[in-house]
MMTF fields as JSON, N, C-alpha, C and O atoms, coordinates in Angstrom:
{
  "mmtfVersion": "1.0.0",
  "mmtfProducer": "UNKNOWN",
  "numBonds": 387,
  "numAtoms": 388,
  "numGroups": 97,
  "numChains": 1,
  "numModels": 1,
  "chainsPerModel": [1],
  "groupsPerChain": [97],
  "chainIdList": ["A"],
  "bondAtomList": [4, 2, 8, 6, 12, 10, 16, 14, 20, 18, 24, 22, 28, 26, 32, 30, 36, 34, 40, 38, 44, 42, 48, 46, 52, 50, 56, 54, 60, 58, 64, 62, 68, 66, 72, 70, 76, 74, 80, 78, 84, 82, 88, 86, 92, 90, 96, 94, 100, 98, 104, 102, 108, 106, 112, 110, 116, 114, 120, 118, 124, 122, 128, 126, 132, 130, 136, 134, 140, 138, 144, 142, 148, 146, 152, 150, 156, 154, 160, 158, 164, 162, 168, 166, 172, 170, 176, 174, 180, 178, 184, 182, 188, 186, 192, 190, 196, 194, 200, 198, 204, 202, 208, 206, 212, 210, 216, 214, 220, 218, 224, 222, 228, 226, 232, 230, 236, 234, 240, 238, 244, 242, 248, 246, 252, 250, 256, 254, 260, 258, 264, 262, 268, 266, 272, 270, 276, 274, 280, 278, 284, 282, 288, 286, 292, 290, 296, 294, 300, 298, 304, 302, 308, 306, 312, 310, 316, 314, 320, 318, 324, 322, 328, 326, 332, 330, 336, 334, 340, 338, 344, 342, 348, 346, 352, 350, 356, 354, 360, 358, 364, 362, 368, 366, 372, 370, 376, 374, 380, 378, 384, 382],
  "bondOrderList": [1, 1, 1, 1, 1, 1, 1, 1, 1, 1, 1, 1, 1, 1, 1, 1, 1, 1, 1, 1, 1, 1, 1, 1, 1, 1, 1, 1, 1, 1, 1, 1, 1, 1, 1, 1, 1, 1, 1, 1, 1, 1, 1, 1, 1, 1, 1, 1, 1, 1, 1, 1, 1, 1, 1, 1, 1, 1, 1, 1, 1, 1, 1, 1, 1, 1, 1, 1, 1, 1, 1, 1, 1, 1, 1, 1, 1, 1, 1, 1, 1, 1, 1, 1, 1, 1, 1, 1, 1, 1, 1, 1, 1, 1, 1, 1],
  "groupList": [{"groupName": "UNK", "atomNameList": ["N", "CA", "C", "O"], "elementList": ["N", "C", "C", "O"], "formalChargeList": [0, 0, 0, 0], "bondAtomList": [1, 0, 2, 1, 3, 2], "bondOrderList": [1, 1, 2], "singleLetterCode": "X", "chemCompType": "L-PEPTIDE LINKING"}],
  "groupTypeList": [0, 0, 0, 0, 0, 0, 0, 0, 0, 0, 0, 0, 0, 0, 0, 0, 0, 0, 0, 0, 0, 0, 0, 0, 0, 0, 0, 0, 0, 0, 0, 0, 0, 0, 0, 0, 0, 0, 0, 0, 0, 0, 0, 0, 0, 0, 0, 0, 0, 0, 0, 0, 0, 0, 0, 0, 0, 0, 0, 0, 0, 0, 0, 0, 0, 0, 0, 0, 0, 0, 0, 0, 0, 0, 0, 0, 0, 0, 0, 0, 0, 0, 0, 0, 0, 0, 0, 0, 0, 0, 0, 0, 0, 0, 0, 0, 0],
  "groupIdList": [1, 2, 3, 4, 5, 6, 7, 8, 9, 10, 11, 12, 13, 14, 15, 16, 17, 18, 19, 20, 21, 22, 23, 24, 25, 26, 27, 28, 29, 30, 31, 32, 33, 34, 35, 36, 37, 38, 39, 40, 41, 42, 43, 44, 45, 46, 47, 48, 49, 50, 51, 52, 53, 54, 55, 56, 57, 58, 59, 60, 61, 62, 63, 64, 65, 66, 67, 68, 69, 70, 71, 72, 73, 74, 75, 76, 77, 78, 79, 80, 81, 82, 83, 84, 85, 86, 87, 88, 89, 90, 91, 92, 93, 94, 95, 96, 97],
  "secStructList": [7, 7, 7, 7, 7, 7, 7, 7, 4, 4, 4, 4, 7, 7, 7, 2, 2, 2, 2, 2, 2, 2, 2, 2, 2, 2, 2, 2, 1, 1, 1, 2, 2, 2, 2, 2, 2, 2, 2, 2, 2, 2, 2, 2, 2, 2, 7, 2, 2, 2, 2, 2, 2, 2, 2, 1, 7, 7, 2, 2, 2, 2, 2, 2, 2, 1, 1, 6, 6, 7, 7, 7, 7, 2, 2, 2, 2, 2, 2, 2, 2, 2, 2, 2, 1, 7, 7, 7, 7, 7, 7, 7, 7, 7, 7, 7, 7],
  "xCoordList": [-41.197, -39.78, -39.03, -39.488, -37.7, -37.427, -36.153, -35.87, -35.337, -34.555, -33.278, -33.674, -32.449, -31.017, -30.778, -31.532, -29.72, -29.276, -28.0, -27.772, -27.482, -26.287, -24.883, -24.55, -24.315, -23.045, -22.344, -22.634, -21.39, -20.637, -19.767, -19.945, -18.383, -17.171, -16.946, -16.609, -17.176, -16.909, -17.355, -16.79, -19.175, -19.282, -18.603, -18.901, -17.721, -16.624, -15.573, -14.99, -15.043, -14.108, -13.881, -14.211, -13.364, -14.108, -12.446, -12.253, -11.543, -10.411, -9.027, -8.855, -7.867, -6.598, -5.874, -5.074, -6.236, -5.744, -6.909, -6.664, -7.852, -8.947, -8.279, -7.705, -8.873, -8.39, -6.966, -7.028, -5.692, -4.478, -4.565, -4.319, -4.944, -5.721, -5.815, -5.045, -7.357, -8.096, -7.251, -7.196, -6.71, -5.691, -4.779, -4.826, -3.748, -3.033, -3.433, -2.918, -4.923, -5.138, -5.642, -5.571, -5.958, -6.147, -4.909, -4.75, -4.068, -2.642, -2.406, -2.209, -2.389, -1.509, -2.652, -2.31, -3.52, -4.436, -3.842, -2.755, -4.089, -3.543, -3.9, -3.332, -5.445, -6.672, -6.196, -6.526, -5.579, -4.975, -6.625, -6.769, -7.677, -8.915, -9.204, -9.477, -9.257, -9.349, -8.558, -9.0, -7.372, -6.691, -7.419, -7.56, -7.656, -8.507, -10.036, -10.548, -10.77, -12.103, -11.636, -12.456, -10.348, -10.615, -10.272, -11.009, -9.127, -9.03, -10.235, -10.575, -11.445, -12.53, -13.612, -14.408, -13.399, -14.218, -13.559, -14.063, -12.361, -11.669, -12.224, -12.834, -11.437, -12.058, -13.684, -13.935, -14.595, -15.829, -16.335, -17.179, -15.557, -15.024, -14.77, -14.997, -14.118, -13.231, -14.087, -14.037, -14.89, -15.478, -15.059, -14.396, -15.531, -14.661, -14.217, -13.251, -15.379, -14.859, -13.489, -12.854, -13.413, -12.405, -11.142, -10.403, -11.102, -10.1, -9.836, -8.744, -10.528, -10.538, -9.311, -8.081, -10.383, -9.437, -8.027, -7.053, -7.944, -6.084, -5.379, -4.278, -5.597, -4.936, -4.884, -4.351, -5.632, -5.847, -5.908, -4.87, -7.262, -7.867, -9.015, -9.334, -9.97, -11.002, -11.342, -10.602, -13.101, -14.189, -13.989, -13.503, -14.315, -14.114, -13.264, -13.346, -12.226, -10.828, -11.092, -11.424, -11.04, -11.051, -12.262, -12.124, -13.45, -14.034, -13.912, -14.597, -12.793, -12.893, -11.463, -10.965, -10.805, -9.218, -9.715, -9.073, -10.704, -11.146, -11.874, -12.482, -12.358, -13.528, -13.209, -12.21, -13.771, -13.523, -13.009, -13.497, -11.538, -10.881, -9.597, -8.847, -9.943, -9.419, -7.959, -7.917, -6.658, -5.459, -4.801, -3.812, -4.878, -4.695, -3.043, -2.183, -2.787, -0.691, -0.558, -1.204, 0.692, 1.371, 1.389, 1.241, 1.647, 1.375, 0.282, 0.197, -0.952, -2.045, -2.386, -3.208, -1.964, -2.441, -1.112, -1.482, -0.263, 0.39, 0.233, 0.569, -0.662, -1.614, -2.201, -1.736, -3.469, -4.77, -4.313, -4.722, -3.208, -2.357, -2.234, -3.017, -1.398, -0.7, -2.076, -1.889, -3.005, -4.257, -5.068, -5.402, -5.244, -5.906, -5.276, -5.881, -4.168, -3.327, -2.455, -2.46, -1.919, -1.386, 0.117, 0.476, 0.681, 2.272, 2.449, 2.252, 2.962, 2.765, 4.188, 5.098, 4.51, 5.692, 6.155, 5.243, 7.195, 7.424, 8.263, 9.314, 7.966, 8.658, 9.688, 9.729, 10.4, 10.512, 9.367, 8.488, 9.527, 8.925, 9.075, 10.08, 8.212, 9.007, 9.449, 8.729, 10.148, 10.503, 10.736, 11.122, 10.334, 10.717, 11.736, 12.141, 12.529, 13.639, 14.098, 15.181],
  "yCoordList": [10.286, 10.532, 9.243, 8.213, 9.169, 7.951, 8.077, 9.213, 6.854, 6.381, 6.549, 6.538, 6.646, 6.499, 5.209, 4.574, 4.737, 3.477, 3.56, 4.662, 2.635, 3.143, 2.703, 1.564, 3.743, 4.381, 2.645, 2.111, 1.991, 0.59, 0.946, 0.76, 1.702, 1.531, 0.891, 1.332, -0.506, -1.429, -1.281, -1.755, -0.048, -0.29, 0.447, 0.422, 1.128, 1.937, 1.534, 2.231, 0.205, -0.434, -0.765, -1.944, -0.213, -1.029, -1.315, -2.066, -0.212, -0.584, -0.433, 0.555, -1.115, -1.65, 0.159, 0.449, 0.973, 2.024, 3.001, 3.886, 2.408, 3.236, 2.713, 3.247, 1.244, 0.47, 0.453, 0.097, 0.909, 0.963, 2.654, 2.891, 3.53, 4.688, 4.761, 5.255, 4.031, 3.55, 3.103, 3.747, 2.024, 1.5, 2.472, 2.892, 3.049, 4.452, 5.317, 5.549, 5.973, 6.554, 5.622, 6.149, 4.821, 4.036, 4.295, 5.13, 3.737, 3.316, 4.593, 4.598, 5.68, 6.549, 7.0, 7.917, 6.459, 7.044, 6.838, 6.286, 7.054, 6.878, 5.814, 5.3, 5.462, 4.323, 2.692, 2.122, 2.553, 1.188, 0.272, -0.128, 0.144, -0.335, 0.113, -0.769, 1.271, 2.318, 1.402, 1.408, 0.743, 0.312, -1.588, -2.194, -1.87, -3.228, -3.045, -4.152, -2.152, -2.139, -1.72, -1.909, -1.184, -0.767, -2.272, -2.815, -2.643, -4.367, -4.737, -5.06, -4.81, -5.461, -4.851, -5.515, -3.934, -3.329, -3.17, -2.608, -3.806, -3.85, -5.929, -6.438, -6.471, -7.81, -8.202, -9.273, -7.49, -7.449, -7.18, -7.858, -5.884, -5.874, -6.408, -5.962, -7.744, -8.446, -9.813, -10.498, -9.974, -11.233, -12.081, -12.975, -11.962, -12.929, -14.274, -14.798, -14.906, -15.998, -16.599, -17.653, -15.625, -15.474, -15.724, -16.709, -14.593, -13.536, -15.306, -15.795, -15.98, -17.212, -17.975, -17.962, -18.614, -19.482, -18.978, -19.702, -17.471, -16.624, -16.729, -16.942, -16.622, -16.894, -18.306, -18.528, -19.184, -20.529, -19.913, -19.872, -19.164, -18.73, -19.441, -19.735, -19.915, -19.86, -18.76, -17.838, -18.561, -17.059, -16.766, -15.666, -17.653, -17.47, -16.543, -15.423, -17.509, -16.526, -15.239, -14.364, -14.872, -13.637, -12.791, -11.607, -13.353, -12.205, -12.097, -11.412, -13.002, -12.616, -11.908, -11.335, -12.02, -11.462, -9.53, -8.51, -9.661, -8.065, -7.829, -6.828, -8.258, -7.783, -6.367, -6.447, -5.347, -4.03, -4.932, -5.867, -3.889, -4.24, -5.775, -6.147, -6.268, -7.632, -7.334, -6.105, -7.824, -8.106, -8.716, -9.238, -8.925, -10.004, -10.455, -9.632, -11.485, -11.456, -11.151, -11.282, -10.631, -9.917, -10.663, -10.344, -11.906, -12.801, -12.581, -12.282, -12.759, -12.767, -11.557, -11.63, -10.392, -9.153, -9.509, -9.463, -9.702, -9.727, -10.518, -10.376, -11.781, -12.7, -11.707, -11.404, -11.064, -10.612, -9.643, -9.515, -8.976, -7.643, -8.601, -8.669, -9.271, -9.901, -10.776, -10.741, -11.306, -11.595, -10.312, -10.378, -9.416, -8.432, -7.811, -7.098, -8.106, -7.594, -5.867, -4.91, -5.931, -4.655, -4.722, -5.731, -3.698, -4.106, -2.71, -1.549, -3.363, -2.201, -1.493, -2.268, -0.456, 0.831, 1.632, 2.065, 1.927, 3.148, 3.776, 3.373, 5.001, 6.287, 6.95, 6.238, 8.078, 8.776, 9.603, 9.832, 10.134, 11.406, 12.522, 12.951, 13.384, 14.896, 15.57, 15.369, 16.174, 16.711, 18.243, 18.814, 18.779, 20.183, 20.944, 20.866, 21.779, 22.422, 22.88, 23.462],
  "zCoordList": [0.053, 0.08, -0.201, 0.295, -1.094, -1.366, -0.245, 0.136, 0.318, 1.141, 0.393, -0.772, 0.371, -0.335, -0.003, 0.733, -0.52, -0.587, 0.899, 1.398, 1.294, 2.275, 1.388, 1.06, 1.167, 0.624, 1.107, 2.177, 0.027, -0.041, -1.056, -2.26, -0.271, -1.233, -2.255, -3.354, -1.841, -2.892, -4.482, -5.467, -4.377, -5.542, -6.356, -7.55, -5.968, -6.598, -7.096, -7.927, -6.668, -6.432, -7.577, -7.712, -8.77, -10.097, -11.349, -12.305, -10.607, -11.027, -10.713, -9.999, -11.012, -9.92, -9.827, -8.938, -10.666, -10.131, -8.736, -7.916, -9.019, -8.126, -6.318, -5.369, -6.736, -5.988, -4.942, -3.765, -5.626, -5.281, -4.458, -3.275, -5.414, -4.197, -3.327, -2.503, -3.124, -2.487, -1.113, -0.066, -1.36, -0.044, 0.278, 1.435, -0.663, -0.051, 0.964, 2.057, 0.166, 1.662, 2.767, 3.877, 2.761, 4.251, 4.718, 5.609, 4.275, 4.853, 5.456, 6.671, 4.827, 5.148, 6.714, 7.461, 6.882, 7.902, 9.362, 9.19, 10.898, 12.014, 12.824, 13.788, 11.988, 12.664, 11.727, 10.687, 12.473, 11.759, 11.103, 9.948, 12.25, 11.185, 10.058, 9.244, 9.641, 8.774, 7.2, 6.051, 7.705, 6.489, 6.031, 4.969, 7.256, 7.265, 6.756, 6.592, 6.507, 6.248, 4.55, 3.652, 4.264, 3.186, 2.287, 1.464, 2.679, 2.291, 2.142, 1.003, 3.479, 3.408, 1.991, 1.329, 1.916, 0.781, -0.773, -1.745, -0.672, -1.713, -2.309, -3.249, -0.903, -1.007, -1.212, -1.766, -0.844, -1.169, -2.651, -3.237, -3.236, -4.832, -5.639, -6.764, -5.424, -5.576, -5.935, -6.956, -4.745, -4.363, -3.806, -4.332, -1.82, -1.269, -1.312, -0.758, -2.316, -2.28, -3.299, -3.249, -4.036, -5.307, -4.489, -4.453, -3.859, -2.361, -1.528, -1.817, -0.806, -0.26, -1.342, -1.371, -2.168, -3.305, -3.39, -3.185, -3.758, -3.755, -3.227, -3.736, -1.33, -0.581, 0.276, 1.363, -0.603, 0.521, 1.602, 2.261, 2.195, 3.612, 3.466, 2.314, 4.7, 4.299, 4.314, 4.659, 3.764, 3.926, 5.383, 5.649, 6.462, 7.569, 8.063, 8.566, 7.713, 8.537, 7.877, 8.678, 6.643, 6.637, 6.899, 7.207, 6.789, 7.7, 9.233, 9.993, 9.545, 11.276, 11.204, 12.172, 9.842, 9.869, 9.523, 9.772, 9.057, 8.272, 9.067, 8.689, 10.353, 11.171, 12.016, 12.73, 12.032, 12.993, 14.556, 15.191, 14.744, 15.495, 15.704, 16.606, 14.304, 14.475, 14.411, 14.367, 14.38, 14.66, 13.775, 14.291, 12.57, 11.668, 11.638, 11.95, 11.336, 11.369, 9.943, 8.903, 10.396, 9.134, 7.881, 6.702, 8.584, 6.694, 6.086, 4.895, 7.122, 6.229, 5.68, 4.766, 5.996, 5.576, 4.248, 3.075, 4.429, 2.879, 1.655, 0.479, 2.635, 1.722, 0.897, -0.202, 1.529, 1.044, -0.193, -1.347, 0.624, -0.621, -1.597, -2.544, -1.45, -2.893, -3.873, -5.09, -3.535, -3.921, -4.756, -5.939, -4.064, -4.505, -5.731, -6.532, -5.79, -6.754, -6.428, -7.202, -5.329, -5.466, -4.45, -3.843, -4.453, -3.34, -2.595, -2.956, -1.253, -0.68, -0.626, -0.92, -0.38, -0.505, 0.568, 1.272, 0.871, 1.349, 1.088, 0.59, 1.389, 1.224, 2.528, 3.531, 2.568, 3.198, 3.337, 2.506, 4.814, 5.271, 5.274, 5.84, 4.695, 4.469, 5.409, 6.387, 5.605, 6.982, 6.705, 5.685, 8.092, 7.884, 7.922, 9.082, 7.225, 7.534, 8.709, 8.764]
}
């Protein structure tokens, strides 16, 4: 019997519209990690060390800034966005009659 490989977003990750997706639905999710792992698998895409050099972070900080459960400050999460190449939006909410 052969093993499957274990499923890594990232290798999907392959272009700025997949990608921009990709983060949408995180965002729109309730599990605030949920939107940080997808960064992390976007930045993994990416190549963190690329991602480092973009935002003058070290590798460090950001894998302890992308780590499950971490807290990151708002700059740096707008660092990593603006690095990765994408901007974030909002909308109204639909509401019901």
């Amino acid at each position: 019997m052969k093993k499957a490989a274990p499923f890594d977003a990232a290798d999907y990750l392959d272009s700025d519209e997949v990608i921009a997706e990709y983060l949408n639905v995180a965002l729109a999710s309730e599990h605030p990690d949920l939107f940080l792992q997808a960064i992390a698998d976007v930045a993994k895409a990416r190549g963190m060390a690329q991602l480092a050099k973009d935002t003058g972070l070290g590798r460090e900080s950001l894998y302890k800034a992308l780590a499950p459960g971490a807290k990151p400050r708002y700059d740096t999460v707008l660092k990593l966005i603006r690095a990765l190449g994408v901007e974030l939006h909002t909308m109204p909410i639909a509401r019901e009659a």
